[in-house]
N, C-alpha and C positions, 0 to 999 in steps of 0.2 A: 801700223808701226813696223818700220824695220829693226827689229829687237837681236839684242844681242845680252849674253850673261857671262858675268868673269867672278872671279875670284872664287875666296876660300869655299870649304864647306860647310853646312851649319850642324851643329851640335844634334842629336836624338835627345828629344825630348823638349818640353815646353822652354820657349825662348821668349824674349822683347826683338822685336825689328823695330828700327831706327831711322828712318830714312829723313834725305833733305826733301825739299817738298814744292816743286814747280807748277803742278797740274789738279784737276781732278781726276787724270788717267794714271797718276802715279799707282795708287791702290792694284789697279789693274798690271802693272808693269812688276808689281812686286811680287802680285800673286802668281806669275807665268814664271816667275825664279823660285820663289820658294812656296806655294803652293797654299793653301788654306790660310788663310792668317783674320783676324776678328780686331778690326781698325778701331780706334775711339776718335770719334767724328763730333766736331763742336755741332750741338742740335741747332744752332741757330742757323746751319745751312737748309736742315730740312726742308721743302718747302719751297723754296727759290728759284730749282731745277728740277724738272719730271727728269731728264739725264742721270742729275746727280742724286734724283730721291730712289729710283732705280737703281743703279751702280749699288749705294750706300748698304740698300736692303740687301740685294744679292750677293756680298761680301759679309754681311753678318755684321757690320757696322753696331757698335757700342755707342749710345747717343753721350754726350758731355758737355753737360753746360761750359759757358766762357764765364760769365760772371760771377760763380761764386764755386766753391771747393767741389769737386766734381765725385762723392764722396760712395755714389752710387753706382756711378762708371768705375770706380776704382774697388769697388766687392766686387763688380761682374766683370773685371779686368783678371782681379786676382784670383775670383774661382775658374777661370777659366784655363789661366794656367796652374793651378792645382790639379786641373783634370785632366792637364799635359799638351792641353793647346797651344798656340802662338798670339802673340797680341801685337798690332803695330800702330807706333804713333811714329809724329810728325813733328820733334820737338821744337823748329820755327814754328810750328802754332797757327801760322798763314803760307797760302803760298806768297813765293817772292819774287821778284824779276829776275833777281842774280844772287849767287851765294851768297854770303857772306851778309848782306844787308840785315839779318837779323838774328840777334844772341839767341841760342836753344835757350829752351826750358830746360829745367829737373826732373821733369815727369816720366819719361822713359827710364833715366837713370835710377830715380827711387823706386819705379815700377820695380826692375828688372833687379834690385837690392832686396827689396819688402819681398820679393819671391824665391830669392834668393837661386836665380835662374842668369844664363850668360847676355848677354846686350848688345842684338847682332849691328853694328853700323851699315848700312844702307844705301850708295852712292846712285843717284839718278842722275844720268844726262840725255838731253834730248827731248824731255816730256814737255818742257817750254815751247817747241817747236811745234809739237802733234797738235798740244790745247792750252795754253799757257792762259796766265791773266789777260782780261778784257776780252778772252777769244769765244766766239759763238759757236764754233764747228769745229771738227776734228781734223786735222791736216798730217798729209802721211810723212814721216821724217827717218831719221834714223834713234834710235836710243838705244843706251847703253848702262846696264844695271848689274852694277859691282860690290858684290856681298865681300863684306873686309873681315878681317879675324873682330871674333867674338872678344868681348868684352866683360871676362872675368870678375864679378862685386869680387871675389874673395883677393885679387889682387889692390885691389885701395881700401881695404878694411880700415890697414894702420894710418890711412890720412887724415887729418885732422877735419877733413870735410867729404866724407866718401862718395856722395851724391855728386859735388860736385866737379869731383875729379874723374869721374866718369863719366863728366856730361863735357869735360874737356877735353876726354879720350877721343869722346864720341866725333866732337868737330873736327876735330887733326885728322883723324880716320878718312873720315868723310871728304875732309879738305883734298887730301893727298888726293885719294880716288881720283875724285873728279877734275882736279891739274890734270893729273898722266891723263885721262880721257881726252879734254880738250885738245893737249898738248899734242897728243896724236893724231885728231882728226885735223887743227891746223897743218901737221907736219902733213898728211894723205892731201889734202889743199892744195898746199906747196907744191911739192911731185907733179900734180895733173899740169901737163902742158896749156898752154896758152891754144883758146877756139882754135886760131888762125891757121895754128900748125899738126892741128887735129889734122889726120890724111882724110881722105871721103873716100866712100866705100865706094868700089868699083860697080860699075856696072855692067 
């Protein structure tokens, strides 16, 4: 990967990361920004990639069911940040082709409520490109992984649905990110001259 990392800083002390979710190389792309983090991974991937059943272990991967309350992942989500750790999920839930195509879940936002700890949002762009869906091999690209201000539970306390105005925080956050992302690297597109007029290097 040609990696790159922007924005804010994160908080001392146990957090939720948040990320949108393109790859199986995201986890990897998160941890080269903010460093140790303990993902909750639907177990139903297990299994399916010696890749991904490698990667999963070596990040400390929290296993969780898809089909029913995940209620054992969410004690070893929550002890973990009681003992000041980082936990990160993936609130699309799958990865996806393009943003937008799927509503978050709740589940990071009530995490990061129930622990009452900040709610980092997470902007990946790129990782589509390295190992996206349907893809078999690793392909070298550019990405760009933009940690956005934190996400305070103590600011939507007084909303009448606090989860879920944190999980609305969370996509605006994210949204934005990754506009100016794109919006930039089409603009560097734009700029490059046309082959034709590329000069050729002397000889």
């Amino acid at each position: 990967m040609d990696y790159e990392r922007r924005g804010a800083a994160v908080p001392e002390g146990p957090v939720v990361v948040a990320a949108n979710h393109y790859s199986h190389v995201d986890p990897v792309a998160i941890g080269m920004s903010l460093g140790l983090i303990r993902f909750l991974a639907v177990d139903e991937l297990f299994g399916s990639s010696r890749f991904f059943d490698g990667l999963t272990h070596w990040l400390g991967a929290i296993p969780m069911p898809r089909t029913r309350v995940p209620l054992g992942a969410l004690r070893s989500a929550l002890a973990e940040l009681a003992a000041g750790g980082t936990v990160g999920l993936f609130p699309e839930g799958v990865r996806v082709w393009v943003w937008g195509e799927t509503e978050p879940r709740r589940g990071a936002a009530w995490l990061a409520r129930r622990a009452g700890v900040p709610l980092i949002p997470v902007a990946i762009a790129g990782t589509d490109r390295v190992m996206g869906r349907g893809a078999r091999r690793i392909t070298r690209a550019r990405v760009t992984v933009v940690i956005c201000d934190p996400i305070q539970p103590a600011d939507h306390a007084g909303a009448r649905d606090p989860v879920g105005a944190m999980t609305a925080e969370w996509k605006r956050r994210v949204g934005e990110a990754l506009e100016v992302v794109y919006r930039e690297w089409a603009e560097e597109v734009a700029r490059r001259p046309p082959p034709a007029s590329r000069k050729r290097p002397s000889r």
